[in-house]
N, CA, C and O atoms as CSV, one atom per row, in Angstrom:
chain,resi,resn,atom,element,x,y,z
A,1,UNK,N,N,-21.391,-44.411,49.613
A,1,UNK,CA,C,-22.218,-44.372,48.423
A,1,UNK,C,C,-22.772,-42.969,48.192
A,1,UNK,O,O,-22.685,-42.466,47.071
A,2,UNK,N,N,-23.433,-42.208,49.381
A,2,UNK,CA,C,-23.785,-41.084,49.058
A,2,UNK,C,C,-22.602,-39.954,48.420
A,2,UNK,O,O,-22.632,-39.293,47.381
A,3,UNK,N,N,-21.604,-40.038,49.469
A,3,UNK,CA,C,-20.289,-39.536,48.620
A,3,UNK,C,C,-19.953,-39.507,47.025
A,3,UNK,O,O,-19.658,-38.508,46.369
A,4,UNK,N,N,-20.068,-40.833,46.571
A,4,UNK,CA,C,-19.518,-40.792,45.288
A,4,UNK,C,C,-21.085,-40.204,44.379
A,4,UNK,O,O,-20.887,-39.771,43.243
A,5,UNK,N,N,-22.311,-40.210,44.815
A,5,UNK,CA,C,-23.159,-39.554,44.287
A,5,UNK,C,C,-23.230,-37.989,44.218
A,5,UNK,O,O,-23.776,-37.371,43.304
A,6,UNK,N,N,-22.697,-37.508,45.148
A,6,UNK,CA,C,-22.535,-35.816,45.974
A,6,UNK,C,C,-21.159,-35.914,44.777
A,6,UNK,O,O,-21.357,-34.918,44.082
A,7,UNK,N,N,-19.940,-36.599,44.244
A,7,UNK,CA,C,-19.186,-36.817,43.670
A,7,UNK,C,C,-19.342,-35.747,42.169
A,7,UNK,O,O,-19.019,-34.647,41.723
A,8,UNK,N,N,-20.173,-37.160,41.797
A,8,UNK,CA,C,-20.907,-36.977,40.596
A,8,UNK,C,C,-21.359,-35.875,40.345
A,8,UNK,O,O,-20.860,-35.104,39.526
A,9,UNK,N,N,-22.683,-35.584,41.230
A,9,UNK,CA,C,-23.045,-34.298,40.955
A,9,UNK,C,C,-22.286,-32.838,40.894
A,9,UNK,O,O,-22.516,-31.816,40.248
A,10,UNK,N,N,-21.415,-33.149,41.728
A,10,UNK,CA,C,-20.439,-31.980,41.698
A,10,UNK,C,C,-19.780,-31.584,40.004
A,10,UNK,O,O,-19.896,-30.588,39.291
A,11,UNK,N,N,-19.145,-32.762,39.853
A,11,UNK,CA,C,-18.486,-32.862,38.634
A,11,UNK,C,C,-19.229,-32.194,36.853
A,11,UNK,O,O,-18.870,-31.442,35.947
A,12,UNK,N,N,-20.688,-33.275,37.283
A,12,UNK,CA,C,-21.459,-32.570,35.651
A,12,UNK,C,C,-21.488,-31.005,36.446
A,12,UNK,O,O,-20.795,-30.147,35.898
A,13,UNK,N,N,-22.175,-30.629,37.581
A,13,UNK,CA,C,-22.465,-29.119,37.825
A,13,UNK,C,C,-20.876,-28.293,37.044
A,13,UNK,O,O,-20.757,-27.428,36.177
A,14,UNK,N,N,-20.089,-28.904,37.682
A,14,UNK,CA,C,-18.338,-28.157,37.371
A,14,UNK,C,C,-18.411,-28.164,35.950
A,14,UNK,O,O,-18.435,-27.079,35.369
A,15,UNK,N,N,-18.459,-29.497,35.142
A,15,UNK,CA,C,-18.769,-29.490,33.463
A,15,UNK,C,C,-19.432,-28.330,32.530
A,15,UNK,O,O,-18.847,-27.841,31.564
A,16,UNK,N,N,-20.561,-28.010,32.900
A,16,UNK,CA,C,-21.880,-27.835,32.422
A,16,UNK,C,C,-21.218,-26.222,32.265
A,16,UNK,O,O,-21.202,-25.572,31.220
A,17,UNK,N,N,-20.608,-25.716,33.802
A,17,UNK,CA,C,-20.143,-23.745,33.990
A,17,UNK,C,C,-19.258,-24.049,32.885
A,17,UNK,O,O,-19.391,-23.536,31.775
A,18,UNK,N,N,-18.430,-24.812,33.162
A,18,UNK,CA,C,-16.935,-24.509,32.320
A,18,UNK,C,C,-17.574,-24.715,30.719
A,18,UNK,O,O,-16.935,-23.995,29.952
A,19,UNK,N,N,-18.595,-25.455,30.043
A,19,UNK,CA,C,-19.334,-25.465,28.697
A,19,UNK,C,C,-19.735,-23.902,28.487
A,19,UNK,O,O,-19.403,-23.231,27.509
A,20,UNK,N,N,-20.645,-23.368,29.781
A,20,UNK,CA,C,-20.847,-22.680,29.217
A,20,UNK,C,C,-19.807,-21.599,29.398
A,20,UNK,O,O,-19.982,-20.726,28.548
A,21,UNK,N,N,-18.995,-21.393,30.033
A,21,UNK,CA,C,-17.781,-19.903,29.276
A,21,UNK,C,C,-17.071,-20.490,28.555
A,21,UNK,O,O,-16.141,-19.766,28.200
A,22,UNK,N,N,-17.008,-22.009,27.910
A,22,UNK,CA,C,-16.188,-22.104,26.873
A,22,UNK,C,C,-17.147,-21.888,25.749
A,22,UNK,O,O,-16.536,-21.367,24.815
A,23,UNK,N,N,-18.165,-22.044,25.522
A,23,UNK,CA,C,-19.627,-21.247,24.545
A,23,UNK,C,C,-19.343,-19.765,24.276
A,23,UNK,O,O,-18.917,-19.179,23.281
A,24,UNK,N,N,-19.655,-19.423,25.289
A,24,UNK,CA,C,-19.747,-17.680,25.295
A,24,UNK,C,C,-17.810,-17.286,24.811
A,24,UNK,O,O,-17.637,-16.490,23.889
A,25,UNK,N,N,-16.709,-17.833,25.426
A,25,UNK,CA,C,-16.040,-16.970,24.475
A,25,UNK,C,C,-15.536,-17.478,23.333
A,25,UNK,O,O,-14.530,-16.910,22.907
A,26,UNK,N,N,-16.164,-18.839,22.419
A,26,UNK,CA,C,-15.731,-18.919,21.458
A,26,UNK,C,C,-16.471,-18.554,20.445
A,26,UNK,O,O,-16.093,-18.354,19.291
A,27,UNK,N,N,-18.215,-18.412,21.154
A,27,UNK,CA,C,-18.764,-17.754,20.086
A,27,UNK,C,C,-18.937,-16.213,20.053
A,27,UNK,O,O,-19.702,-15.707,19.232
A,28,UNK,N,N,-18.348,-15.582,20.796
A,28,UNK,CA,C,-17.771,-14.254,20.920
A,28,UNK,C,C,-16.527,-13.908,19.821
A,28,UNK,O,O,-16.572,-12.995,18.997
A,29,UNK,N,N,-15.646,-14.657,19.968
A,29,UNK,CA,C,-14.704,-14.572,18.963
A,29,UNK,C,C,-14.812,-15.020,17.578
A,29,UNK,O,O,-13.937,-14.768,16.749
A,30,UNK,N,N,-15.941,-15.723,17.295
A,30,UNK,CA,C,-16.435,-15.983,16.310
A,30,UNK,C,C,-17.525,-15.160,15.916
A,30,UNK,O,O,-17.757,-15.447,14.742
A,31,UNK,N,N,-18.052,-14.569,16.180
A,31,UNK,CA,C,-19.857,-13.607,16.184
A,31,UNK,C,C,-19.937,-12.906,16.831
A,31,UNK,O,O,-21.019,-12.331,16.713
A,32,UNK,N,N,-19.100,-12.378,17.891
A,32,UNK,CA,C,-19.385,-10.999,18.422
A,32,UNK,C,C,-19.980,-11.302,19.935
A,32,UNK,O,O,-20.407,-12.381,20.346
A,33,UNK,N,N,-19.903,-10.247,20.536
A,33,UNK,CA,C,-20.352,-10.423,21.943
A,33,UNK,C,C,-21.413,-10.637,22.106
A,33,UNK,O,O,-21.557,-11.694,22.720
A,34,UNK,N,N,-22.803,-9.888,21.727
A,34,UNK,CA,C,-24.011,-10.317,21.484
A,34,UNK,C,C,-24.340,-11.886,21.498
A,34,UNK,O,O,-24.957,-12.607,22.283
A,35,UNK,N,N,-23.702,-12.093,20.362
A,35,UNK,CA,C,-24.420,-13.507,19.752
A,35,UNK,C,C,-23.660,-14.744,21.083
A,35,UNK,O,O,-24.297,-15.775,21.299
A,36,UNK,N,N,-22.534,-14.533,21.740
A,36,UNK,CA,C,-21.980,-15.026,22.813
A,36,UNK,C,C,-22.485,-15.386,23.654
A,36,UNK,O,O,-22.500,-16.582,23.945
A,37,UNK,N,N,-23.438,-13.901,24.756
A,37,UNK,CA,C,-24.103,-13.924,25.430
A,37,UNK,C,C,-25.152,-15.069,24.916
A,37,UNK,O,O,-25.203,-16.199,25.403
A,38,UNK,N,N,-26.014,-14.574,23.809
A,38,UNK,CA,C,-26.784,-16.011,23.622
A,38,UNK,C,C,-27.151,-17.289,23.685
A,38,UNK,O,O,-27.968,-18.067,24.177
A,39,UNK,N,N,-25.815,-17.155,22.688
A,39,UNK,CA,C,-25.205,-19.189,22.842
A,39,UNK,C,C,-24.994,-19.259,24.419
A,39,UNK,O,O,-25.688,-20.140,24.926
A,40,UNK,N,N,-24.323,-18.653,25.183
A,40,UNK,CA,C,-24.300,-19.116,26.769
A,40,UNK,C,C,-25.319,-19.372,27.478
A,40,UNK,O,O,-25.490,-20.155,28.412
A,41,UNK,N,N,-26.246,-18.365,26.757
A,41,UNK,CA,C,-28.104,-18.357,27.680
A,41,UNK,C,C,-28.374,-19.887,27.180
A,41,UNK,O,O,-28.774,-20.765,27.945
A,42,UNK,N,N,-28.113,-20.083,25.849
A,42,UNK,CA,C,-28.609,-21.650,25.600
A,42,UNK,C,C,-28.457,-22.733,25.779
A,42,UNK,O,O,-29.079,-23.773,25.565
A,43,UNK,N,N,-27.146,-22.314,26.399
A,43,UNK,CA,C,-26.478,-23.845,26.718
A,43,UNK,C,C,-26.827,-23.875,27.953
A,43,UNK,O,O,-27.391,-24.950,28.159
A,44,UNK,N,N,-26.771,-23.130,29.049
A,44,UNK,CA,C,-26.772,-23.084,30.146
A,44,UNK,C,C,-28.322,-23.236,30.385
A,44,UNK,O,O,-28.491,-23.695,31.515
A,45,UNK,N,N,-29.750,-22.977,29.605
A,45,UNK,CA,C,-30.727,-23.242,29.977
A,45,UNK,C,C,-31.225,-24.672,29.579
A,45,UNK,O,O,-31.930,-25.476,30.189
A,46,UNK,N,N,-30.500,-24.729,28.098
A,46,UNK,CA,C,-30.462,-26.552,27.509
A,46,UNK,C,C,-29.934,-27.060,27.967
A,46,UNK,O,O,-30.201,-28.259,27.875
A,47,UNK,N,N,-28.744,-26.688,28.851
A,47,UNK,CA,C,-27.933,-27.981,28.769
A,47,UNK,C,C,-27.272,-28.820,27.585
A,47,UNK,O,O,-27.417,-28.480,26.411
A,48,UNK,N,N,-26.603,-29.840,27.937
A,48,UNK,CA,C,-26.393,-30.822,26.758
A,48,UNK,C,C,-26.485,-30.591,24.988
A,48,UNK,O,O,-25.659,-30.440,24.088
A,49,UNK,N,N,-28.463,-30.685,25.118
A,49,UNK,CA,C,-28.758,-30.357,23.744
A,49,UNK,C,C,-28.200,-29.031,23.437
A,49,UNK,O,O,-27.820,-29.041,22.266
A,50,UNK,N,N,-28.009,-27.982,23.957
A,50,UNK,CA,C,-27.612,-26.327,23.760
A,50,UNK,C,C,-26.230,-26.786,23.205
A,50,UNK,O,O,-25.957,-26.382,22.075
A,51,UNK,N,N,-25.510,-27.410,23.711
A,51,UNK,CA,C,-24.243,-27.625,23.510
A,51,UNK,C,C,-24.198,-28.366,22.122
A,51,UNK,O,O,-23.469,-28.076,21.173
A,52,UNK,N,N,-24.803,-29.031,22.170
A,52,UNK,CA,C,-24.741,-30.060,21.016
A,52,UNK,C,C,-25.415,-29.024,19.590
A,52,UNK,O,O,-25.056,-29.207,18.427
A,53,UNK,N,N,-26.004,-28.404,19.838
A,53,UNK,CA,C,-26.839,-27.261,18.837
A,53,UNK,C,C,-25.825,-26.632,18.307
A,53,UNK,O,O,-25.436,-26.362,17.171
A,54,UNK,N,N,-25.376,-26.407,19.719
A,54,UNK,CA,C,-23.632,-25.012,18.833
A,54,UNK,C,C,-22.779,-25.515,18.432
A,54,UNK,O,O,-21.946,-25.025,17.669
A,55,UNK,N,N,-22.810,-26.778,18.929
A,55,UNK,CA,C,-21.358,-27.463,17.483
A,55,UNK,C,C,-21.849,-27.449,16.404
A,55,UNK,O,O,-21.204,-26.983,15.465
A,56,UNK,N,N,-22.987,-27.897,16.240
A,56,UNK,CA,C,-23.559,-28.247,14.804
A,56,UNK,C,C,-23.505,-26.715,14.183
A,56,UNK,O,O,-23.001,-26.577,13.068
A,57,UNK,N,N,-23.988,-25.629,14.846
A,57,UNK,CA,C,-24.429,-24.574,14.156
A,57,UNK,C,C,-23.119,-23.081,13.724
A,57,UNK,O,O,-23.113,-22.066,13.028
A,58,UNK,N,N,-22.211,-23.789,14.623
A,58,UNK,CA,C,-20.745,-23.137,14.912
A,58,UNK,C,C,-19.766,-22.826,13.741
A,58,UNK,O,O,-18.985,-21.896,13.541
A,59,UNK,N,N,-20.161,-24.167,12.903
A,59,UNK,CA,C,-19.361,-24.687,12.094
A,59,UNK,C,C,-19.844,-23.746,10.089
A,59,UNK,O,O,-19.393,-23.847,8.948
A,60,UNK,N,N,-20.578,-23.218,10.542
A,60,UNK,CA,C,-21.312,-22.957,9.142
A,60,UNK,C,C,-19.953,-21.837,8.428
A,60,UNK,O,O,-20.076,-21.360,7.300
């Protein structure tokens, strides 16, 4: 049981890195390096909601 919990956690932690360099270089290629760095600071300090912010805001 502890295993598949140590599991888990591994997995969102693995999720969450790979969100955020898929953040930073698509909003790099979209907005520039600057604005990249950003969106990565946000997702990576939000979490989830950060992520969910830059789809919505990605799209304009």
């Amino acid at each position: 049981m502890e295993s598949l919990i140590f599991i888990a956690i591994f997995l969102i932690w693995i999720l969450s890195i790979v969100a955020v360099f898929w953040v930073y270089s698509d909003a790099k290629d979209k907005q520039g390096t600057n604005l990249g760095c950003l969106w990565a600071l946000v997702v990576f300090a939000a979490g989830p909601i950060g992520l969910i912010a830059y789809l919505i805001v990605r799209n304009k």
